[in-house]
C-alpha positions as CSV (number, residue, x, y, z in Angstrom):
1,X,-52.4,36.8,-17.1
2,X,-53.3,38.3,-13.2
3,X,-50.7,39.0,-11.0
4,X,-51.5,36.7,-8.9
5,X,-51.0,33.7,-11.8
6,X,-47.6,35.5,-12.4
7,X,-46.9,35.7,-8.5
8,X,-47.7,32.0,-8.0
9,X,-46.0,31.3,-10.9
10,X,-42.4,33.0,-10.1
11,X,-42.8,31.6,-6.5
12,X,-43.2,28.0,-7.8
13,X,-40.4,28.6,-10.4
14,X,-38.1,30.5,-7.3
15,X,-39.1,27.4,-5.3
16,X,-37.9,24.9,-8.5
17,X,-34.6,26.1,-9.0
18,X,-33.8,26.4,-5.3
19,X,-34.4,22.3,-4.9
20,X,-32.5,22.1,-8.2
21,X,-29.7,23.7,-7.2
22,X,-29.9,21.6,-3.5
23,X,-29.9,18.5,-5.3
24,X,-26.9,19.6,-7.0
25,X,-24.5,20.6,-4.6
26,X,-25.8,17.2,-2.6
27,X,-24.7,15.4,-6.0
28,X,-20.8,17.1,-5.9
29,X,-21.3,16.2,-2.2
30,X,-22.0,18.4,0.6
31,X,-22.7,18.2,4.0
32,X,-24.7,19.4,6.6
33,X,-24.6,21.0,10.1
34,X,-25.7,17.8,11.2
35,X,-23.6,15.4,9.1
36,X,-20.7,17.2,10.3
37,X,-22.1,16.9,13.9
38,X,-23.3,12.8,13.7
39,X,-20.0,12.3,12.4
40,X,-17.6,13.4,15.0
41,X,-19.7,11.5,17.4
42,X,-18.5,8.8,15.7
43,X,-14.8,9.3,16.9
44,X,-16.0,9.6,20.3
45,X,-18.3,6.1,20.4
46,X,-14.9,4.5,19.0
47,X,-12.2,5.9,21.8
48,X,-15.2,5.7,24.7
49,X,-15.7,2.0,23.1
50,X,-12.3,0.8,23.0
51,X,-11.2,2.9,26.0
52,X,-13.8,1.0,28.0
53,X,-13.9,-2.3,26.5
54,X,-17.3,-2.1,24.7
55,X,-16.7,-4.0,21.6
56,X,-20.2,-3.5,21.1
57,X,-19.9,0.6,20.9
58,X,-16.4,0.6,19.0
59,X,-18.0,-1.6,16.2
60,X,-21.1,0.0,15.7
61,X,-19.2,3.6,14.8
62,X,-18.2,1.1,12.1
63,X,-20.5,-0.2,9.3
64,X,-21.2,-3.9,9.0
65,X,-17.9,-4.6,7.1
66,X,-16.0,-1.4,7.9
67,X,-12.3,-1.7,8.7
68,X,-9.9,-1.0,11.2
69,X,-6.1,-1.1,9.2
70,X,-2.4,-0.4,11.0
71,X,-0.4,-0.5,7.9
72,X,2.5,-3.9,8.0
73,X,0.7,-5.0,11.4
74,X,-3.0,-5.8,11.0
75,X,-6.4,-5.6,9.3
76,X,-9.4,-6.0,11.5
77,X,-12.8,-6.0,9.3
78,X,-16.4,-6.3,9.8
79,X,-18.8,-6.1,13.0
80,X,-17.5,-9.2,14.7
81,X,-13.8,-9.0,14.3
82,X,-14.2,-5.4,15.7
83,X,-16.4,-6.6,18.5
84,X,-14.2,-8.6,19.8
85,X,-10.7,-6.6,18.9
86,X,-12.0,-3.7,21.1
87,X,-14.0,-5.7,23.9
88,X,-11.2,-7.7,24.2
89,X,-10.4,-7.9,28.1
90,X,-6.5,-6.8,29.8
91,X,-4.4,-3.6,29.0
92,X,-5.8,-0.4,30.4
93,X,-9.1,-0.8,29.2
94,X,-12.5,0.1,31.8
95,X,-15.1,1.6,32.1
96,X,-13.6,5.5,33.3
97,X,-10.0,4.7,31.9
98,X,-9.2,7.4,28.8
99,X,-6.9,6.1,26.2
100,X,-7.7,7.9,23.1
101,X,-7.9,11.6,22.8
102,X,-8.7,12.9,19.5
103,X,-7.7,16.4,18.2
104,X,-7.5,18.4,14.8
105,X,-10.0,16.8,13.5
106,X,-11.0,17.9,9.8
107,X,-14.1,16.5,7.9
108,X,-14.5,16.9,4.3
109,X,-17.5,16.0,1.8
110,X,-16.7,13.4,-1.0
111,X,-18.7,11.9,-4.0
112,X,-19.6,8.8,-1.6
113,X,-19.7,10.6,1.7
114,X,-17.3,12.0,3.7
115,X,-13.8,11.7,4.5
116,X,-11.8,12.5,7.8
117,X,-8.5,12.9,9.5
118,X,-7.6,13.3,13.2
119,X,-4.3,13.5,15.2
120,X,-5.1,11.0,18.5
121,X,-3.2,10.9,21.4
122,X,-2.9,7.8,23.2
123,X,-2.0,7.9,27.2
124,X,-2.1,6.1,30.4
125,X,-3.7,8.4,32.9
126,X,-1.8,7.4,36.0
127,X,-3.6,6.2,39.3
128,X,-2.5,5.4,42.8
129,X,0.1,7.9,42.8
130,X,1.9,6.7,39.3
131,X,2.6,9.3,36.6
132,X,0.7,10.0,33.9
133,X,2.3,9.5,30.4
134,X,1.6,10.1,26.6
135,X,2.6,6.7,25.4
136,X,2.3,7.4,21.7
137,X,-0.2,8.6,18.8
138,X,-0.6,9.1,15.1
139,X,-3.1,10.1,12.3
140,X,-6.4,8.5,11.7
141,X,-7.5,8.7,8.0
142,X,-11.3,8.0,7.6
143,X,-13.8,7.5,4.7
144,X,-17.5,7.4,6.2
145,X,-20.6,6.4,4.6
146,X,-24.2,7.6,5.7
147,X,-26.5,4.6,5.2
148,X,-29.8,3.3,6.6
149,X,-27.6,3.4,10.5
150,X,-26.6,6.8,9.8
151,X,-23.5,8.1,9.2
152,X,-20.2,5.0,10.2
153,X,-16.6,4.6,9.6
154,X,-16.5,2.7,6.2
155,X,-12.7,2.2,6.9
156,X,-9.9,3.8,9.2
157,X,-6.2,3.7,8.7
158,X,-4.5,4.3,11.5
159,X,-0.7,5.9,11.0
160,X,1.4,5.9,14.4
161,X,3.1,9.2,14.2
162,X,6.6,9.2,12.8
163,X,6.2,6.3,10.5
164,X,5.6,8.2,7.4
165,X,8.7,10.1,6.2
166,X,8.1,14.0,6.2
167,X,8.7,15.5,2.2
168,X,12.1,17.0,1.5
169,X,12.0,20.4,0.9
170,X,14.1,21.4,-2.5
171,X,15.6,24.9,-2.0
């Protein structure tokens, strides 16, 4: 055999088992520099959404029966209900008013996608003189899905802080 035939051949093998071993890790489910990127985008289109009152924006971080859930007080699901939950008119909601401020937020791959968690901070940024004031906050938990949209929130459970009881510690 000529070296070249052997040289083509180890390069074809090399490039073989490289796409074979991609393919792999994608199966036990990895992510990308941009999946990690397209995803936290998708925490800012839903507090720059509901923040402003575009339904439209909120729902379409969402996918087209992705859920919105506060644990014992409500369950908004699919593209409509979430449409109109965020677009919904009164409160503190226009077009430069900040509500949500997300922080600590941690993605992670799973078999079906990825899943996330993030503290937010909810506030009323005070105008005409008035304070200011953190009026509250919890822990989202998020499983996202990448589908023909791109990556969306499949669902998002929403814990306000202090309503899950810390662990004991046993000494």
């Amino acid at each position: 055999m000529s070296k070249l035939k052997v040289l083509l051949l180890a390069l074809t093998l090399s490039v073989l088992v490289f796409a074979a071993l991609q393919a792999q890790q994608r199966a036990k489910g990895t992510l990308t520099a941009l999946d990690y990127a397209e995803i936290q985008q998708l925490y800012g289109r839903y507090a720059i959404g509901y923040d402003s009152g575009n339904g439209d924006l909120f729902a379409r971080a969402f996918t087209a029966d992705g859920t919105f859930t506060i644990p014992t007080r409500m369950v908004v699901a699919g593209r409509e209900k979430l449409t109109a939950f965020a677009g919904q008119p009164g409160g503190n909601k226009g077009p430069t008013n900040v509500l949500h401020v997300n922080s600590n937020i941690t993605i992670e791959p799973s078999a079906d996608g990825a899943t996330g968690t993030a503290y937010v901070l909810l506030g009323n940024i005070g105008e005409s003189g008035k304070p200011s004031a953190l009026t509250g906050g919890g822990i989202y938990h998020d499983t996202f899905v990448k589908g023909p949209e791109g990556w969306r929130i499949k669902s998002r459970t929403f814990l306000p802080a202090h309503t899950v009881p810390a662990k004991s510690s046993a000494n």
